[in-house]
N, C-alpha and C positions, 0 to 999 in steps of 0.2 A: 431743738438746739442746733444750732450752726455747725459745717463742720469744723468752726475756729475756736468755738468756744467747746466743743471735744475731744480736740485735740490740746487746748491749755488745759484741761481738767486730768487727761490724761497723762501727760508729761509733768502738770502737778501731783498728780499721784503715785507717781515712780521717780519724786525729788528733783524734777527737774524743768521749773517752773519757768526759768531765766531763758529755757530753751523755745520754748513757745513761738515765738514772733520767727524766730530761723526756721524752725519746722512749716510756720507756716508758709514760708518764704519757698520751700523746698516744695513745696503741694502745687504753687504757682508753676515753678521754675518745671517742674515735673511734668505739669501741664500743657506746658508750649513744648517742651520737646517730646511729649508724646503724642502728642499733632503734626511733625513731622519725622520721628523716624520709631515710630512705635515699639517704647520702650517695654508696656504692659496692655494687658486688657483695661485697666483701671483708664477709663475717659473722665468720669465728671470728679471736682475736686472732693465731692463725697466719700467716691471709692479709694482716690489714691489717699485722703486721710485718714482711712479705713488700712493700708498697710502700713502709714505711718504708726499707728495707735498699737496694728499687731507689732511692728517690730520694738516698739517701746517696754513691748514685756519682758524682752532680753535683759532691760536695765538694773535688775534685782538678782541677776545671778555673773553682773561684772564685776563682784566684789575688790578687791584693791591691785586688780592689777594695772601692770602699767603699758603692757603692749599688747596689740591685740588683730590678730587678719581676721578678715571675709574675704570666701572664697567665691567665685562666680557673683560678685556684686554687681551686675548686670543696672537696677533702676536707681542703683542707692538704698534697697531697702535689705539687710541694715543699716549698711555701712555708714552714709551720709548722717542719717537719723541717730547712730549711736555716737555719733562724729562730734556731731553739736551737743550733744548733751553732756558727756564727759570729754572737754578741750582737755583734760589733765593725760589724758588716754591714748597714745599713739597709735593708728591704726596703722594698715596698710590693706588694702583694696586691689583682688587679685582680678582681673577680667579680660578674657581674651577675645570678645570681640570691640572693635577699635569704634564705631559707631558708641558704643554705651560704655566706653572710655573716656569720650570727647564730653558725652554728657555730665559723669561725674568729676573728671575735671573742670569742667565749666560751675557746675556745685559747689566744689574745695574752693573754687578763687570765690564765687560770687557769697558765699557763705562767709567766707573766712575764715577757713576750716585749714589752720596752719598744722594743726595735727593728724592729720589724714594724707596719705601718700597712696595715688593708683599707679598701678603697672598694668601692662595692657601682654598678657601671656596666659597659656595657663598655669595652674599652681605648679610647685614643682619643689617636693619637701628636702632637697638638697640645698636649696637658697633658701625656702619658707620654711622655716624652723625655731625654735626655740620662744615663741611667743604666750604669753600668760593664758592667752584665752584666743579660742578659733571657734569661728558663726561661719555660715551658711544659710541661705535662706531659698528651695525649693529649686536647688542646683543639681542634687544627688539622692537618691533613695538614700532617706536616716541611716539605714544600716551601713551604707554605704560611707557615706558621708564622718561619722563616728570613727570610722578605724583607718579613714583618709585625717581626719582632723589630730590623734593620738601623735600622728609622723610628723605634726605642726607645732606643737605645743611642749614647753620643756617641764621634769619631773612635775608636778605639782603641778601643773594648768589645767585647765578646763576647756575642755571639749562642747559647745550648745548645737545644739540641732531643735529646731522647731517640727515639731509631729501636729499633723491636719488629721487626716482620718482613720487613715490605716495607720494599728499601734505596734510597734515593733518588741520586738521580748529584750529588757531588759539584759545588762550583762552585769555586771555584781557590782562595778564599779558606777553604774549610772544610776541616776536619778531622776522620775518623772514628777515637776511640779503643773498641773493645770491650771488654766487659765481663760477665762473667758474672752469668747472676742468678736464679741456681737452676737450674731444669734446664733454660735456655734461655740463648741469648745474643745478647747486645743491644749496641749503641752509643750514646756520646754520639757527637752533631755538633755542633763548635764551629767557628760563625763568626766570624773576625776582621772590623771593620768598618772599612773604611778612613779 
């Protein structure tokens, strides 16, 4: 299978089928500017549809909210990827180095992705506050990340952090759902924030 036709398979499978052709638009776009200012390890468009797919698994625990950061959004992945899929969704895209600022701005326009706003700093939860839901993606050790995300989020949002290998101890309020992601398996941890 293509990596276009598992990345539509996958994006149809977390309801978000319409998204498809932009994602795959982002795998290209991903691709020439990872050729000159190396955004990831990810070279062929195999691998980078390969973080596209993993960040797609976020899309099942963005339940109704209506705004939402990533911190250290560095390639677009979440950010970009969850951008397109829920237009209804307002992000905001925190990243302080200005190189992979230019890039996801060059994303939001070429995408048309009128609901994604980057700033180019780092976070800073006296301005970044009160938002339904806060991601990260391989910015911050989880633990870390989790009680950095809590000063983000107002009562009742959710906190997501993606866990690869090493599994962090739960705190009463989180929740591990797993998730397969190729030939490994992984968890979201979703914090509820009280």
């Amino acid at each position: 299978m293509s990596w276009r036709e598992l990345l539509a398979r996958a994006a149809a499978g977390v309801g978000a089928a319409d998204a498809a052709p932009a994602l795959a638009q982002f795998v290209e776009l991903f691709e020439r500017w990872n050729q000159r200012i190396n955004l990831s390890a990810a070279r062929s468009r195999d691998d980078i549809a390969q973080h596209v797919i993993d960040s797609l698994a976020l899309m099942r625990h963005l339940g109704e909210a209506t705004s939402a950061i990533d911190v250290g959004s560095g390639g677009g992945f979440p950010l970009i990827v969850l951008g397109a899929c829920r237009s209804e969704l307002t992000w905001r895209g925190v990243e302080p180095i200005h190189k992979k600022t230019a890039f996801l701005s060059a994303a939001v326009r070429e995408l048309g992705l009128r609901n994604v706003e980057i700033v180019t700093r780092r976070v800073d939860p006296a301005i970044d506050h009160g938002f339904d839901i806060a991601t990260s993606r391989a910015t911050f050790a989880l633990d870390e990340w989790l009680a950095l995300g809590e000063q983000l989020v107002r009562p009742g949002g959710r906190v997501l952090g993606m866990e690869a290998r090493e599994r962090v101890v739960l705190g009463a309020s989180d929740e591990r759902h797993p998730y397969d992601a190729g030939d490994r398996q992984r968890a979201i941890i979703v914090r509820q924030v009280a």
